[in-house]
OpenMM code with the backbone's topology and positions (N, CA, C; nanometers):
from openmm import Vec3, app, unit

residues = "UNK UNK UNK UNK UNK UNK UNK UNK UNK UNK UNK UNK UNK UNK UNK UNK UNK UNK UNK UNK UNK UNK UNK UNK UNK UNK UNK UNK UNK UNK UNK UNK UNK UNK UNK UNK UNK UNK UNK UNK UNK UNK UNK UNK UNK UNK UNK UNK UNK UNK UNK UNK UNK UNK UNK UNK UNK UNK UNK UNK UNK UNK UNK UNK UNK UNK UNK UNK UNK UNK UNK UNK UNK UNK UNK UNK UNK UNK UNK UNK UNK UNK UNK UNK UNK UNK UNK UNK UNK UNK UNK UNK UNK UNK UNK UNK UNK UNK UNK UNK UNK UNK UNK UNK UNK UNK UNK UNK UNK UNK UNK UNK UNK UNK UNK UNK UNK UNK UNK UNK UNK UNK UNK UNK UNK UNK UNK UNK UNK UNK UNK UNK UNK UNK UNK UNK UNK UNK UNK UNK UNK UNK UNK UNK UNK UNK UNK UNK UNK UNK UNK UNK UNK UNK UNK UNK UNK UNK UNK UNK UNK UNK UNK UNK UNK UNK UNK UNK UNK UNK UNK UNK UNK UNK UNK UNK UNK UNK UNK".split()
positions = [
    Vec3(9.1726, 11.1089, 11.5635),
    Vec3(9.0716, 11.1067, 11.6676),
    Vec3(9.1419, 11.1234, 11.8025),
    Vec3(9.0715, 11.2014, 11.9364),
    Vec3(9.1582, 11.2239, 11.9901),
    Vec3(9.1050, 11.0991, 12.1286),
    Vec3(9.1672, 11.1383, 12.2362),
    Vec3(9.1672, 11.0262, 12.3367),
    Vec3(8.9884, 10.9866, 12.3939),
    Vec3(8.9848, 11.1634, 12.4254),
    Vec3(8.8313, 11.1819, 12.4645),
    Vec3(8.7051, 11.1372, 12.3703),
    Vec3(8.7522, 11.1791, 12.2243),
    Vec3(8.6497, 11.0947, 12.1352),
    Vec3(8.6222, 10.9533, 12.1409),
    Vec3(8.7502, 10.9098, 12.1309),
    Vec3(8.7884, 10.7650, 12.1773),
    Vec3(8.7239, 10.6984, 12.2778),
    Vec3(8.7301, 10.7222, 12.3734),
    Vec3(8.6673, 10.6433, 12.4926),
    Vec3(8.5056, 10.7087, 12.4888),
    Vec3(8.4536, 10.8368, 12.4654),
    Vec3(8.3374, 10.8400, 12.4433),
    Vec3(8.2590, 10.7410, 12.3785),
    Vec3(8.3141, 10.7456, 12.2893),
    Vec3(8.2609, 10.6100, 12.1770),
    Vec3(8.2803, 10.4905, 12.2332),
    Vec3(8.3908, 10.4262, 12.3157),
    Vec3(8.3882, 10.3180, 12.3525),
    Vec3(8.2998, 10.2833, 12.4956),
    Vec3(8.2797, 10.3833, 12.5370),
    Vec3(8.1352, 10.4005, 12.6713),
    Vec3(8.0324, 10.4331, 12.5628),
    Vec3(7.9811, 10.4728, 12.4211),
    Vec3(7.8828, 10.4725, 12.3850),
    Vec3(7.8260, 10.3648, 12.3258),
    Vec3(7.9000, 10.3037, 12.2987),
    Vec3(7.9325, 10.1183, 12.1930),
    Vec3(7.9235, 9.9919, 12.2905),
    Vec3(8.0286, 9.9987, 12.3628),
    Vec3(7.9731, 9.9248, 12.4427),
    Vec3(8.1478, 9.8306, 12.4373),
    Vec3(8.2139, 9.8814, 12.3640),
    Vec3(8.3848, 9.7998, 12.3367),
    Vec3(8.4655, 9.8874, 12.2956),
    Vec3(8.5634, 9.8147, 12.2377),
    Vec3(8.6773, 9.9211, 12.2236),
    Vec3(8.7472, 9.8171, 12.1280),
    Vec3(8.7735, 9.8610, 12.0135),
    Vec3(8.7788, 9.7836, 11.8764),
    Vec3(8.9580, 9.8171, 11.9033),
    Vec3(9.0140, 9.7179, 11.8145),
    Vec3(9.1531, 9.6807, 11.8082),
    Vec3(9.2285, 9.8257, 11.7486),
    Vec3(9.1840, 9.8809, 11.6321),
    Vec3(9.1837, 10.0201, 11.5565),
    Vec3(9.2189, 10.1244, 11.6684),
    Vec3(9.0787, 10.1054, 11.7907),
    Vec3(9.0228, 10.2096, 11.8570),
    Vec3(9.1999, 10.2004, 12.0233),
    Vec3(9.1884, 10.1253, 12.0384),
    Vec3(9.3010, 10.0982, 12.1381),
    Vec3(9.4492, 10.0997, 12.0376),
    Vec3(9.4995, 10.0556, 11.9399),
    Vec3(9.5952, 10.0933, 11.8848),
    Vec3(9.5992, 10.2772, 11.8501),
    Vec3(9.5200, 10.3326, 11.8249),
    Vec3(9.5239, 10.4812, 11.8246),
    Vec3(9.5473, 10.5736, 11.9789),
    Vec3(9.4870, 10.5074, 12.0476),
    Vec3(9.4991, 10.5536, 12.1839),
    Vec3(9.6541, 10.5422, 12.2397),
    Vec3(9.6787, 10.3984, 12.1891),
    Vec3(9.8355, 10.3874, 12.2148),
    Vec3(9.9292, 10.4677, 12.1589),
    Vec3(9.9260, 10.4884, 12.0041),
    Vec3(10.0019, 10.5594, 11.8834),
    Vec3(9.9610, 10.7406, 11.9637),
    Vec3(9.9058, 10.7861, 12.0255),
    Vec3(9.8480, 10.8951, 12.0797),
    Vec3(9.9710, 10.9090, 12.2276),
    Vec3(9.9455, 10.8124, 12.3024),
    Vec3(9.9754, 10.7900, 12.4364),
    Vec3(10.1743, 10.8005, 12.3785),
    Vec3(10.2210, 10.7542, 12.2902),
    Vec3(10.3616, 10.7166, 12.2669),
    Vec3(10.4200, 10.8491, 12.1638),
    Vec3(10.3378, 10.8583, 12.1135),
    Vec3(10.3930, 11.0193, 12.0944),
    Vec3(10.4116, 11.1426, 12.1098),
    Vec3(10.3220, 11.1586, 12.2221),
    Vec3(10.2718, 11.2774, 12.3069),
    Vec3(10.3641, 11.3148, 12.3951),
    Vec3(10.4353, 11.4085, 12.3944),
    Vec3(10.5434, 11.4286, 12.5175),
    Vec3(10.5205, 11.4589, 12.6236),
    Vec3(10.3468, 11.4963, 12.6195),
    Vec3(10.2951, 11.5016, 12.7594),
    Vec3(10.1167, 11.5134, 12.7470),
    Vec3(10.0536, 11.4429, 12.8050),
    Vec3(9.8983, 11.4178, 12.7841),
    Vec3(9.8770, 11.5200, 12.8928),
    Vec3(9.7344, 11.5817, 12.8365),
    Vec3(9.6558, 11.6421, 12.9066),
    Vec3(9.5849, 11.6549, 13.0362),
    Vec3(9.5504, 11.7270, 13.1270),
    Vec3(9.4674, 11.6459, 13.2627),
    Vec3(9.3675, 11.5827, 13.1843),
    Vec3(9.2425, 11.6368, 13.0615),
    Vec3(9.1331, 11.5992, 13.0142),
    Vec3(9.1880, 11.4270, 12.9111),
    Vec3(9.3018, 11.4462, 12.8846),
    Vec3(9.3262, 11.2735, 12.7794),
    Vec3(9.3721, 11.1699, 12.9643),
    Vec3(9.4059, 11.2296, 13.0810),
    Vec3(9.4510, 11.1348, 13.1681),
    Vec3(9.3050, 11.0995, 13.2549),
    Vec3(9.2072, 11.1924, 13.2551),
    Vec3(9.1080, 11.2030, 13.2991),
    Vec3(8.9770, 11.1051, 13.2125),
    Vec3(9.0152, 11.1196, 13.0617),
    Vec3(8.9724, 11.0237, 12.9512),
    Vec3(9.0001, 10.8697, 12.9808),
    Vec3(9.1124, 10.8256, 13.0336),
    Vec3(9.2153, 10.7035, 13.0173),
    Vec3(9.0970, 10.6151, 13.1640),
    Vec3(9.0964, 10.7174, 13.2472),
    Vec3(9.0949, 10.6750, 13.3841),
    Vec3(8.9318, 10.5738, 13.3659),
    Vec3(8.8512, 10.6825, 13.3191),
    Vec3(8.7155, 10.6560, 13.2789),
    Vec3(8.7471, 10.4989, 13.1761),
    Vec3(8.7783, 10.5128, 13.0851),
    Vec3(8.7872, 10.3941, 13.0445),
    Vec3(8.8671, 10.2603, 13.1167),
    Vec3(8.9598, 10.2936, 13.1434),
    Vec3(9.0537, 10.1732, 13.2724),
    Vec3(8.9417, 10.1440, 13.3430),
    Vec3(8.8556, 10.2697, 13.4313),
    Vec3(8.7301, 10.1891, 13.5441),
    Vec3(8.6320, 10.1569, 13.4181),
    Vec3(8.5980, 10.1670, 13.3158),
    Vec3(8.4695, 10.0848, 13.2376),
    Vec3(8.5704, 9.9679, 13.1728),
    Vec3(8.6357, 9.9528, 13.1463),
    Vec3(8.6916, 9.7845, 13.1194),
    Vec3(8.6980, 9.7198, 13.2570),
    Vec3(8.7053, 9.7385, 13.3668),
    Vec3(8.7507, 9.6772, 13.4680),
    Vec3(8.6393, 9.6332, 13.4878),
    Vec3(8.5032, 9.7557, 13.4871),
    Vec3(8.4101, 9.6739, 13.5525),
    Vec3(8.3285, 9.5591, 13.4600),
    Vec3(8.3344, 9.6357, 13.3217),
    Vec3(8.2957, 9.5307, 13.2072),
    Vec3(8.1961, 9.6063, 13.1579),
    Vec3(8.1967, 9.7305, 13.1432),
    Vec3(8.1613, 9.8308, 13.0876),
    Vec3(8.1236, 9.8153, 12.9502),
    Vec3(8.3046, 9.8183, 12.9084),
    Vec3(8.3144, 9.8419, 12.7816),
    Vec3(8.4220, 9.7140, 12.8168),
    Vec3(8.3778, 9.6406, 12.6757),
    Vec3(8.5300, 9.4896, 12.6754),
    Vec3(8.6000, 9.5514, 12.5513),
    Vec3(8.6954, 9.4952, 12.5493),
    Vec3(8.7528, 9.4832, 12.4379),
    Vec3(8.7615, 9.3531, 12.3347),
    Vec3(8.6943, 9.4261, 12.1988),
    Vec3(8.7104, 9.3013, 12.0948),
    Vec3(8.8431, 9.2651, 12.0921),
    Vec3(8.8579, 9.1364, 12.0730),
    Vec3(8.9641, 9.0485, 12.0174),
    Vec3(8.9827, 9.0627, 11.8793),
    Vec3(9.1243, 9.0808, 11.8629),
    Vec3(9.2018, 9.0980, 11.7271),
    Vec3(9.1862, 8.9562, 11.7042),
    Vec3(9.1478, 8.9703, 11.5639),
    Vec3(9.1834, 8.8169, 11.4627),
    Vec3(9.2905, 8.8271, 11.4205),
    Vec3(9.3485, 8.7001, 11.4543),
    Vec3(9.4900, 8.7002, 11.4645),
    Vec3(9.4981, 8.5806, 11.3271),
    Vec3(9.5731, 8.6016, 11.2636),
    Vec3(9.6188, 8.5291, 11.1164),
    Vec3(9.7417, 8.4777, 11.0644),
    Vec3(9.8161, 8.4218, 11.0226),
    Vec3(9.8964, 8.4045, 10.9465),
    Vec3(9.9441, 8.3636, 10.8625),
    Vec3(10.0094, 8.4390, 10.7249),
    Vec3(10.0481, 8.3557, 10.6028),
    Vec3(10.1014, 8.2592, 10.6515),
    Vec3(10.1270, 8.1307, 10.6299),
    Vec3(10.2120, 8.0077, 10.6465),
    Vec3(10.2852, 7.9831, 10.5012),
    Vec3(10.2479, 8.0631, 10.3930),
    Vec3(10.3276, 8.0787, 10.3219),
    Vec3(10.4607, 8.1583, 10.3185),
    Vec3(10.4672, 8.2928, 10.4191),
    Vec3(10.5595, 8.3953, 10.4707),
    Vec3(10.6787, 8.2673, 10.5043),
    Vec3(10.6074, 8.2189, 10.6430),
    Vec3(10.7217, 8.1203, 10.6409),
    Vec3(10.8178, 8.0332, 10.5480),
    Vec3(10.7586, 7.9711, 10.5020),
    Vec3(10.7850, 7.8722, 10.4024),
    Vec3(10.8917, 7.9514, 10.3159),
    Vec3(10.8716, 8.0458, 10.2751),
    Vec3(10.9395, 8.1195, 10.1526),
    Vec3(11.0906, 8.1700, 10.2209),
    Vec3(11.0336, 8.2095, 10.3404),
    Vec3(11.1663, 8.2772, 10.4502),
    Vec3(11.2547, 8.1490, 10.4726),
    Vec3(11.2103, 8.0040, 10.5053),
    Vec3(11.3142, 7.9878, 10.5492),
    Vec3(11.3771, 7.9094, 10.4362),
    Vec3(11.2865, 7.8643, 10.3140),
    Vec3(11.3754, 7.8773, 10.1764),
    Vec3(11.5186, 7.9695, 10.1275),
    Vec3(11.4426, 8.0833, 10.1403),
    Vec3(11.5314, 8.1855, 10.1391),
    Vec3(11.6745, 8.2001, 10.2313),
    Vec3(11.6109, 8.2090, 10.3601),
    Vec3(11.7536, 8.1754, 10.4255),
    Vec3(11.8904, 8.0694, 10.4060),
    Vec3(11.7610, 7.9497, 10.4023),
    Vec3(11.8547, 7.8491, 10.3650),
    Vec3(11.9529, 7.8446, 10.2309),
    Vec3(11.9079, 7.9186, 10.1061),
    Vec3(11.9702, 7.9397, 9.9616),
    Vec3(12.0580, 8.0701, 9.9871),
    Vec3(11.9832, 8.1667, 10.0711),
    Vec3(12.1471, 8.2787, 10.0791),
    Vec3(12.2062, 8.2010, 10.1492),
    Vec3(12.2287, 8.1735, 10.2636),
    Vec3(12.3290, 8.1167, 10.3047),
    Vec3(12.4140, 8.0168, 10.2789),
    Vec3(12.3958, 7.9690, 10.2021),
    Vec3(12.4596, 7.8336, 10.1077),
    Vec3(12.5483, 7.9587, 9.9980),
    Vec3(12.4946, 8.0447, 9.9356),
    Vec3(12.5121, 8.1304, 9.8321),
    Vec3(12.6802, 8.2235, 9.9314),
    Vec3(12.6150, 8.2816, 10.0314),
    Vec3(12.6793, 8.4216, 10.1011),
    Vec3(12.8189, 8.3017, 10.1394),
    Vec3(12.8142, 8.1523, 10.2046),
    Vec3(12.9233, 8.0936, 10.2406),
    Vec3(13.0403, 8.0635, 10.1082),
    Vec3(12.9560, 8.0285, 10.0130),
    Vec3(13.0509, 7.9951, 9.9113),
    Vec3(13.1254, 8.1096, 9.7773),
    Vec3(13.0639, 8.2442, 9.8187),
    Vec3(13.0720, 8.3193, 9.7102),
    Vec3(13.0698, 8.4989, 9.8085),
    Vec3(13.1510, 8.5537, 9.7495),
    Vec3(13.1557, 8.6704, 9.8322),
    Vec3(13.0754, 8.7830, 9.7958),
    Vec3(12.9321, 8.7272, 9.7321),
    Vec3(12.8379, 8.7815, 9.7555),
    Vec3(12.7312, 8.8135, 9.8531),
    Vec3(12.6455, 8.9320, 9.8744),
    Vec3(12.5809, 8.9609, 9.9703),
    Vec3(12.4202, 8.9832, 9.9374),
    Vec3(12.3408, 8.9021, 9.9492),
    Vec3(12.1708, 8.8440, 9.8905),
    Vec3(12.1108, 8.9221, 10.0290),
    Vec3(11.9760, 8.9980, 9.9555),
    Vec3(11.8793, 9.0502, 10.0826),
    Vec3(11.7952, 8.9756, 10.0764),
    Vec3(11.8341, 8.8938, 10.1699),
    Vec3(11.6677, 8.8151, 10.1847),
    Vec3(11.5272, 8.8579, 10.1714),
    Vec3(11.4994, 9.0059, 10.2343),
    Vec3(11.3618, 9.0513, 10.2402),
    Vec3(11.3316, 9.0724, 10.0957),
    Vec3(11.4305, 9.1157, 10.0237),
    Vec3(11.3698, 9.1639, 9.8690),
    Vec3(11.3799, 9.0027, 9.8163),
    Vec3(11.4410, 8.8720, 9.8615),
    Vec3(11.4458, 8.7912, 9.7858),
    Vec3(11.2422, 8.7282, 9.8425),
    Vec3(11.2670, 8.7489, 9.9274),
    Vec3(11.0927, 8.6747, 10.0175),
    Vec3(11.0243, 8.7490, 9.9254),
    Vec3(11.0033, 8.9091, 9.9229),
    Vec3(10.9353, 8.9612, 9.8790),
    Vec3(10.8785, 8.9290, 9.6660),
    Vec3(11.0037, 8.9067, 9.6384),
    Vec3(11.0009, 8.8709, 9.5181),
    Vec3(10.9325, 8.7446, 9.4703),
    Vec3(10.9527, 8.6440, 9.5782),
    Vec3(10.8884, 8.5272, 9.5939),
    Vec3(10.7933, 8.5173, 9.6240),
    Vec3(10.7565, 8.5662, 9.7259),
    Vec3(10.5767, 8.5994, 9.7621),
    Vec3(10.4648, 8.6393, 9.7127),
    Vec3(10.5336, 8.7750, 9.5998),
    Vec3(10.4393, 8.8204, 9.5040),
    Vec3(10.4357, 8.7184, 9.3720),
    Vec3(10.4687, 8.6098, 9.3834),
    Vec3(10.4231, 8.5097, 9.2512),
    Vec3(10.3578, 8.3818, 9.3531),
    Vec3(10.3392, 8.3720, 9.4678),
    Vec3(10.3080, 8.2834, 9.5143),
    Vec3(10.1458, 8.2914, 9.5524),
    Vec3(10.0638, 8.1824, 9.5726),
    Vec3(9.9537, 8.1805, 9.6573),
    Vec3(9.9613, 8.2294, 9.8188),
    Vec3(9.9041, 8.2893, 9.8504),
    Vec3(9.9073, 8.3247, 10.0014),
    Vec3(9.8504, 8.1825, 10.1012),
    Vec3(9.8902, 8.1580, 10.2164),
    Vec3(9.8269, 8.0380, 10.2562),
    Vec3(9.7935, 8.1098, 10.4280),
    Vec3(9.6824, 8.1186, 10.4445),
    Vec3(9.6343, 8.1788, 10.5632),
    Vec3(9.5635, 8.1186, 10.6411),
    Vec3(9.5758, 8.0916, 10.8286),
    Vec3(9.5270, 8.0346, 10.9077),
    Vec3(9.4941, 8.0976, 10.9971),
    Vec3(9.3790, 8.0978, 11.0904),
    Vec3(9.4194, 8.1544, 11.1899),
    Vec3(9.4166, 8.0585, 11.3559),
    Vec3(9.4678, 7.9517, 11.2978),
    Vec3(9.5000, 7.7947, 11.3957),
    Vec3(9.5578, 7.7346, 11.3972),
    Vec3(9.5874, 7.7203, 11.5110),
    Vec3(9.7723, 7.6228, 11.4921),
    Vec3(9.7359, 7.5028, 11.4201),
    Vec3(9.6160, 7.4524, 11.3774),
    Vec3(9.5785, 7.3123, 11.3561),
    Vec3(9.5866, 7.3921, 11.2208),
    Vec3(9.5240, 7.4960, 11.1742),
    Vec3(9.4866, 7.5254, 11.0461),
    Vec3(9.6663, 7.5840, 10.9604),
    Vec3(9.6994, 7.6105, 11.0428),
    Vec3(9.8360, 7.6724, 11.0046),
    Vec3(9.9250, 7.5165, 10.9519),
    Vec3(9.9233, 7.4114, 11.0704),
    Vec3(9.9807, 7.2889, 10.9984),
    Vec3(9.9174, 7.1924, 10.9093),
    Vec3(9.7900, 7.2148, 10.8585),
    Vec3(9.7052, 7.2167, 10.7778),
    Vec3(9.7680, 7.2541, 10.6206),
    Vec3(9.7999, 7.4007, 10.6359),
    Vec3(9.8573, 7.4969, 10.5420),
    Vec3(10.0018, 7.4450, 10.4969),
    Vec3(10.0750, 7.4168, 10.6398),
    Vec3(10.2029, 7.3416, 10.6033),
    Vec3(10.2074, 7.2943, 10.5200),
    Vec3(10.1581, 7.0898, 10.5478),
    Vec3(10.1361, 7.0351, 10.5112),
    Vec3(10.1084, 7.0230, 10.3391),
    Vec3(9.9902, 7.0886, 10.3157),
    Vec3(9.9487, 7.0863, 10.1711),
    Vec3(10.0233, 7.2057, 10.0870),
    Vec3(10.1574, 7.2610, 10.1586),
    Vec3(10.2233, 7.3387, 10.0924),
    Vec3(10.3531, 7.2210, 10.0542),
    Vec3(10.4100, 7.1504, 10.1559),
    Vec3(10.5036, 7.1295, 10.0906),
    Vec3(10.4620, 6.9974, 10.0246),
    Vec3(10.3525, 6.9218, 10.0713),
    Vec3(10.2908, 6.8117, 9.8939),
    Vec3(10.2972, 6.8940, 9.7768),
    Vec3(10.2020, 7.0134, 9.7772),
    Vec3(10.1889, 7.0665, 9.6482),
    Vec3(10.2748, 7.1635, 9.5887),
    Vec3(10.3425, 7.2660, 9.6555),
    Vec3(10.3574, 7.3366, 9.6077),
    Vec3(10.5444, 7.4041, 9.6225),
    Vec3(10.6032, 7.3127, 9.7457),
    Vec3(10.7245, 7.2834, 9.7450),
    Vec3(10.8392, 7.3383, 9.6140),
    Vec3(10.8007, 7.2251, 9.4908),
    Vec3(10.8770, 7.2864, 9.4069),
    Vec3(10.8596, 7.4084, 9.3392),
    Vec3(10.7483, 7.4579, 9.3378),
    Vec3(10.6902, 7.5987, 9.2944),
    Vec3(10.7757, 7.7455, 9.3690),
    Vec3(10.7416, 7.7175, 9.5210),
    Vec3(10.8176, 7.7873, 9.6061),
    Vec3(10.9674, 7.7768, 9.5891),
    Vec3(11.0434, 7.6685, 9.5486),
    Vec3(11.1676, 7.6553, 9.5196),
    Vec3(11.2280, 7.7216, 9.3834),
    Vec3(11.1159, 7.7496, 9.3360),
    Vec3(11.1502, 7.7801, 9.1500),
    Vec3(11.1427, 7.9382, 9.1971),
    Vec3(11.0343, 7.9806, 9.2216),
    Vec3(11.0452, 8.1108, 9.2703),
    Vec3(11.1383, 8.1926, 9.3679),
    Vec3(11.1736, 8.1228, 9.4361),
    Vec3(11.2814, 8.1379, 9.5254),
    Vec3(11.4255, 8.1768, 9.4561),
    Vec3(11.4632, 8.0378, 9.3958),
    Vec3(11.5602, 8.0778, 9.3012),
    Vec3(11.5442, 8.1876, 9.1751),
    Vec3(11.4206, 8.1940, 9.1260),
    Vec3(11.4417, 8.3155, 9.0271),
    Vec3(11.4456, 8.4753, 9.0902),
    Vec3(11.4314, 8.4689, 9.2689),
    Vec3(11.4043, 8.5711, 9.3337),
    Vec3(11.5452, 8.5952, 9.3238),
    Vec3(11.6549, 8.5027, 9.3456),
    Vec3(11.7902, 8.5080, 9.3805),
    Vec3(11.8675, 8.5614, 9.2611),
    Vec3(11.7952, 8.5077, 9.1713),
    Vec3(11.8397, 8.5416, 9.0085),
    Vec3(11.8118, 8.6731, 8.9778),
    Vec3(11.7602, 8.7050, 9.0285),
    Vec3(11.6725, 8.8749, 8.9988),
    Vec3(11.8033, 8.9765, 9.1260),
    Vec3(11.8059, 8.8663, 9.2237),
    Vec3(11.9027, 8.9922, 9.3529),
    Vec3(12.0593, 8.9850, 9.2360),
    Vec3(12.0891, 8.9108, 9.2535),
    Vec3(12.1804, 8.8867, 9.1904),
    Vec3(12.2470, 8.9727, 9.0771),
    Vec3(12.1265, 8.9385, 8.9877),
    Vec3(12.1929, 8.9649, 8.8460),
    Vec3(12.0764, 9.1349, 8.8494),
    Vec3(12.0460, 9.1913, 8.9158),
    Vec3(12.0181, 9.3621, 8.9128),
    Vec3(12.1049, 9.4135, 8.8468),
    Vec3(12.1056, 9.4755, 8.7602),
    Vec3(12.1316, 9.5745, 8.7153),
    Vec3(12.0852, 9.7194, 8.7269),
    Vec3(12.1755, 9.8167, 8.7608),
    Vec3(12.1351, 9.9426, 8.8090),
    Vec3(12.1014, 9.9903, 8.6233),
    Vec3(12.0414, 10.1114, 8.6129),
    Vec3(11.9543, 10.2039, 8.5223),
    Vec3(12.1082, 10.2495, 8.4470),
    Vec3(12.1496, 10.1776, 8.3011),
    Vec3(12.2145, 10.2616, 8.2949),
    Vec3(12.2661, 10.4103, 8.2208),
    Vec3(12.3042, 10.5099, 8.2804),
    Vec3(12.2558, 10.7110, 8.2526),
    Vec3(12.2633, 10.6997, 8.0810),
    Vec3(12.3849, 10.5967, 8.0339),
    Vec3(12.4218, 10.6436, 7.8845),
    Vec3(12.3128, 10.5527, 7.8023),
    Vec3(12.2082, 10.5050, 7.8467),
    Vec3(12.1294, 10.4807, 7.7972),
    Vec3(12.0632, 10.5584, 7.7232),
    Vec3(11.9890, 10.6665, 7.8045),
    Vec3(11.9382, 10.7962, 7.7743),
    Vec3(11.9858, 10.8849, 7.6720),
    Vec3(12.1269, 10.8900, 7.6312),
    Vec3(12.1797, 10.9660, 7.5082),
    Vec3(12.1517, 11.1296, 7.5748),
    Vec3(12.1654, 11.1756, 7.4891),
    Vec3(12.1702, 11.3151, 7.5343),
    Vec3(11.9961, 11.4039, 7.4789),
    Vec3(11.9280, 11.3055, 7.4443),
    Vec3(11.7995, 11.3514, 7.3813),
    Vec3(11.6934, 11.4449, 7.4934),
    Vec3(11.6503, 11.5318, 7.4928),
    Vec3(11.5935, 11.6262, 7.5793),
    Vec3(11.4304, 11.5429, 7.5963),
    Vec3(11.3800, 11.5128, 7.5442),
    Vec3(11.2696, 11.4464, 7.5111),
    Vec3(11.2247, 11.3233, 7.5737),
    Vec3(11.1369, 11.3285, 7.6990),
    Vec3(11.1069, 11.2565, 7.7824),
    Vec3(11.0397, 11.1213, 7.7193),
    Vec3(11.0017, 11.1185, 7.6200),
    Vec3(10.9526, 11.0051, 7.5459),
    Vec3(11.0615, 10.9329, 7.4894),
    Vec3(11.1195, 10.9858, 7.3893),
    Vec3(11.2174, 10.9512, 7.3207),
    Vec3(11.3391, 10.8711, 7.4213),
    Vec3(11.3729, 10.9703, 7.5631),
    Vec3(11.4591, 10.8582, 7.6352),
    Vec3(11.4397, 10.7526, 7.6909),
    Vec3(11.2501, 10.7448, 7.6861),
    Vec3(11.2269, 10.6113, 7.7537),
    Vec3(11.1697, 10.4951, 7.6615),
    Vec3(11.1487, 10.5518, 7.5635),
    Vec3(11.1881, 10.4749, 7.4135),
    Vec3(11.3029, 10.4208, 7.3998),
    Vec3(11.4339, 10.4953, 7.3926),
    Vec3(11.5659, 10.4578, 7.3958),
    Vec3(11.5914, 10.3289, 7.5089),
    Vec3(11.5413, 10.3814, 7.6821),
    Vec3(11.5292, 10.2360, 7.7637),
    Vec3(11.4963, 10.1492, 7.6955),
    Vec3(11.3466, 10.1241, 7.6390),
    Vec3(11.2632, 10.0699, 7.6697),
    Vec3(11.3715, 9.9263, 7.5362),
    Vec3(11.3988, 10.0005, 7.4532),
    Vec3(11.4570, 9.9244, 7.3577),
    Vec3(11.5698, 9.8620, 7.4034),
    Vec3(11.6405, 9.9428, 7.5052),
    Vec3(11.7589, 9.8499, 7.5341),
    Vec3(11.7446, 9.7366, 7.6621),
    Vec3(11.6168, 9.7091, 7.6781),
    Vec3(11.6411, 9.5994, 7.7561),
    Vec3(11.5179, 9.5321, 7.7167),
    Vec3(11.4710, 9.5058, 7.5461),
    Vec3(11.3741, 9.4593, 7.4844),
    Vec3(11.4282, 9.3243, 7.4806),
    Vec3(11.6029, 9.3388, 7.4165),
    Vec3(11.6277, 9.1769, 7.4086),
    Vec3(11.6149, 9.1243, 7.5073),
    Vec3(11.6817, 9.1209, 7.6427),
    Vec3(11.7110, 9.0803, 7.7653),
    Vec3(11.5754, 9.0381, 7.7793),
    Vec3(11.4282, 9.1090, 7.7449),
    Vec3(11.3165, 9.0739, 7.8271),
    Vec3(11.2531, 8.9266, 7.6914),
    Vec3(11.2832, 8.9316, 7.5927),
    Vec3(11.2511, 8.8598, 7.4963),
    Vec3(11.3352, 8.7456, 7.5149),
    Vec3(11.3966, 8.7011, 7.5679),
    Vec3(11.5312, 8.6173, 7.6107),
    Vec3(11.4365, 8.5425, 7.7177),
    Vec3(11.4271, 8.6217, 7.8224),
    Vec3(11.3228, 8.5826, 7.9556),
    Vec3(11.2191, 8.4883, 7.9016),
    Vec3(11.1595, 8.5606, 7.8156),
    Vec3(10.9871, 8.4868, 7.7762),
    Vec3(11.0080, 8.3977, 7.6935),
    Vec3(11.1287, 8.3866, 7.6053),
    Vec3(11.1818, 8.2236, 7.5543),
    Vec3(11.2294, 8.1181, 7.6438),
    Vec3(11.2636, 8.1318, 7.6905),
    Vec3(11.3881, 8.0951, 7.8295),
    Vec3(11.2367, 8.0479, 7.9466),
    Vec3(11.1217, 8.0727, 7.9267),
    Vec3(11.0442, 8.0176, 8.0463),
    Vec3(10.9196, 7.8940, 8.0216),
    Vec3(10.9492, 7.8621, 7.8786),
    Vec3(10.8723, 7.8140, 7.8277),
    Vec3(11.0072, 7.6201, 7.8576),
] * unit.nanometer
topology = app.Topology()
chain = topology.addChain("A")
for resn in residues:
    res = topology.addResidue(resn, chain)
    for name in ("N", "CA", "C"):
        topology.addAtom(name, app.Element.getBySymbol(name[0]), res)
């Protein structure tokens, strides 16, 4: 959408939605040079917000309070890990690994956010800690794909048959091992 559509709509509406001003910006920052008609666009809208024309909606603003929680788990276990061992842990893939088995915990209030705290680390503390560490267990112990797996078989089934078998034990190991 371009600048002029943009502010048309936001003098036809009556605001200018969070979407609608982030595009204008993403427009404005990549453009190596705007138009007289997009500076002539800008102006019109600058005088209809000023006068109260057109307002701008407020972004709902949110946050996991679980993001946290997991991050500074994480930090705290690589770094205990990276000091004693001359290994090197990515935290983001370790958060990330952790996050996707976790409940999300979302506020959008500082009251509601320590709210979220709170009934995270009563309940769910050791959960986040278990996950955490199996995130570390997973950076850790990766194993890259390996080629002589594949054999020399031309047959796109057959080589991922051949995978699929060689890391059947390893995954049957896992699902004993969690019980």
């Amino acid at each position: 959408m371009s600048i002029e559509r943009i502010v048309e709509q936001a003098l036809q509406d009556g605001y200018l939605t969070p979407s609608m001003e982030a595009e204008v910006g993403r427009i404005c920052n990549t453009a190596s040079e705007l138009s007289i008609e997009e500076y002539m666009a800008l102006d019109r809208l600058m005088g209809a917000l000023l006068t109260g024309e057109v307002v701008v909606l407020p972004r709902k603003q949110f946050i996991n309070v679980m993001e946290e929680l997991v991050l500074s788990e994480a930090i705290a276990r690589v770094a205990e890990i990276e000091a004693s061992s001359d290994k090197t842990l990515d935290v983001g893939d370790i958060a990330a690994y952790a996050l996707n088995r976790l409940p999300p915990l979302y506020a959008t209030t500082e009251e509601g956010a320590q709210f979220q705290r709170s009934k995270a680390k009563d309940e769910l503390q050791k959960l986040i800690s278990k996950q955490v560490s199996e995130a570390i267990d997973q950076n850790i112990n990766r194993q890259p794909i390996n080629p002589t797996v594949f054999g020399s078989s031309p047959d796109v089934s057959s080589q991922l048959s051949n995978l699929l078998k060689s890391y059947a034990n390893e995954f049957e190991a896992q699902e004993f091992n969690k019980d």
